[in-house]
SEMI-728533 format. One record per residue (C-alpha): x, y, z. Coordinates in steps of 0.001 Angstrom, whole numbers, padded with zeros to 6 digits, always signed. Last residue first. Layout:
N
XYZ ...
% end
This chain:
153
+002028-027917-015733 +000285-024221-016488 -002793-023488-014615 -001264-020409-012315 +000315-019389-015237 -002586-018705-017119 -004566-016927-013908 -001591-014088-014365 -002821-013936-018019 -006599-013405-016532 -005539-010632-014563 -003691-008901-017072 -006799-009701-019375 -008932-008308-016786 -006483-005304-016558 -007616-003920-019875 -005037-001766-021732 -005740+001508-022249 -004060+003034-018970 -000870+000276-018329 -002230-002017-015459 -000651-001194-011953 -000463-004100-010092 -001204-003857-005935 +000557-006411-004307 -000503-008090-001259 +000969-010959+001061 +003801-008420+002542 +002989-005681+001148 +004249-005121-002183 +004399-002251-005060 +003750-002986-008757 +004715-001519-011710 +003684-000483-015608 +002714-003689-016219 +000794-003924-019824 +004177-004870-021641 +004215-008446-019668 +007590-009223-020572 +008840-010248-016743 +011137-008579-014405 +008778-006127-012349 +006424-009508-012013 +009022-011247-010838 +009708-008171-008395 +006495-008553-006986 +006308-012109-006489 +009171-011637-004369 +007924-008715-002501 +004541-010669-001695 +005899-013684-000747 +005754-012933+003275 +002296-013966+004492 +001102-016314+000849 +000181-014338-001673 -003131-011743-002780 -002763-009820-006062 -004744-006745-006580 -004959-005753-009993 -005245-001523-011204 -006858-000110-013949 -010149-000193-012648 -010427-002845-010289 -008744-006279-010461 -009014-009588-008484 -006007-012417-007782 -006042-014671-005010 -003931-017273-003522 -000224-017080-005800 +002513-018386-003435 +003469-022031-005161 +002088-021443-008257 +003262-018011-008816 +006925-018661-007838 +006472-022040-010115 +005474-020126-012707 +008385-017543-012688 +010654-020339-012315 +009890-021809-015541 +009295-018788-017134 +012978-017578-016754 +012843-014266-015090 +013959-011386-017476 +016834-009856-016418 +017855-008322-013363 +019776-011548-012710 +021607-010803-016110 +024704-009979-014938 +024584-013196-012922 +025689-012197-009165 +028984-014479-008803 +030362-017455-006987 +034215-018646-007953 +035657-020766-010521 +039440-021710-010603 +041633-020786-013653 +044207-018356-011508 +042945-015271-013294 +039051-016592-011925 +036445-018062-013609 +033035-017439-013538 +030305-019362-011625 +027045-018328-011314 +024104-017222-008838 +020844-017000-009721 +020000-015299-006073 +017503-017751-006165 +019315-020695-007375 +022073-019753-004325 +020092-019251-001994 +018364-022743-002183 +021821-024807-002268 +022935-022064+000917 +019625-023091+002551 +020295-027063+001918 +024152-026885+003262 +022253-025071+005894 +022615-021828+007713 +024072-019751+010417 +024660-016407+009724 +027170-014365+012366 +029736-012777+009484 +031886-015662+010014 +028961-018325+009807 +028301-016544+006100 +031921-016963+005046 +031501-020581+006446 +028773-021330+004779 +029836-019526+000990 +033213-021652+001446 +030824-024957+001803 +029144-023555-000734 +032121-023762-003335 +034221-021080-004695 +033948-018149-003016 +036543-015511-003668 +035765-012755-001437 +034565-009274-001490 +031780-009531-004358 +030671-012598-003084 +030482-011657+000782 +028571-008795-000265 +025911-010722-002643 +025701-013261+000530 +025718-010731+002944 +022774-009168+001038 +020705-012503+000835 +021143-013182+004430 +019593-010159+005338 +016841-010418+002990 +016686-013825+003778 +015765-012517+007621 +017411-014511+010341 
% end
């Protein structure tokens, strides 16, 4: 089963349904024809950045953050770059970023989502992304910021 899959039949099943615990979330998702963990769901739901909002009744259900589109939290950022990050070169204005088979996309949209001004986009492979550096602004120190957070603790 694709997360990609599973990820959008989680955000559907969410918007549809009152879900409040993951146990509710597993079965929704067995229902559908997903069969997953207590410890998938647990992961799924921190990278979807999931919340909990309260209902009329005053229960809490599952939610997509209105902020997920946000600004990734540093924390995870680096830790999404540590843990996939294996090469990173530039050329010209552009960096070439080389991940683990299959992180590329998520990398990707991290990137998309963070406050690096000199990013003007990326596009992903599946363990390459191609960076497109702002045009005056020197993609070595692009590439060299993106080596900082490879380094941080």
């Amino acid at each position: 089963m694709k997360k990609k899959y599973r990820y959008a039949k989680i955000r559907d099943i969410i918007q549809k349904e009152v879900i409040e615990t993951q146990e509710e979330l597993a079965a929704a998702l067995a229902d559908e024809g997903v069969s997953v963990t207590q410890a998938t769901i647990s992961r799924d739901i921190k990278e979807l950045m999931l919340i909990k909002i309260p209902t009329e009744d005053g229960r809490y259900r599952y939610a997509v953050s209105p902020e997920q589109p946000a600004l990734f939290a540093k924390d995870r950022f680096i830790s999404l770059f540590q843990g996939t990050i294996t090469s990173i070169q530039y050329s010209g204005n552009l960096v070439v970023i080389q991940t683990l088979p299959g992180s590329a996309q998520a990398v990707a949209y991290a990137l998309d989502n963070t406050d690096i001004q000199e990013i003007v986009g990326t596009i992903a492979g599946d363990d390459t992304i191609l960076l497109v550096v702002s045009e005056g602004k020197d993609p070595k120190k692009v590439k060299d910021r993106l080596y900082s957070f490879l380094r941080e603790a």
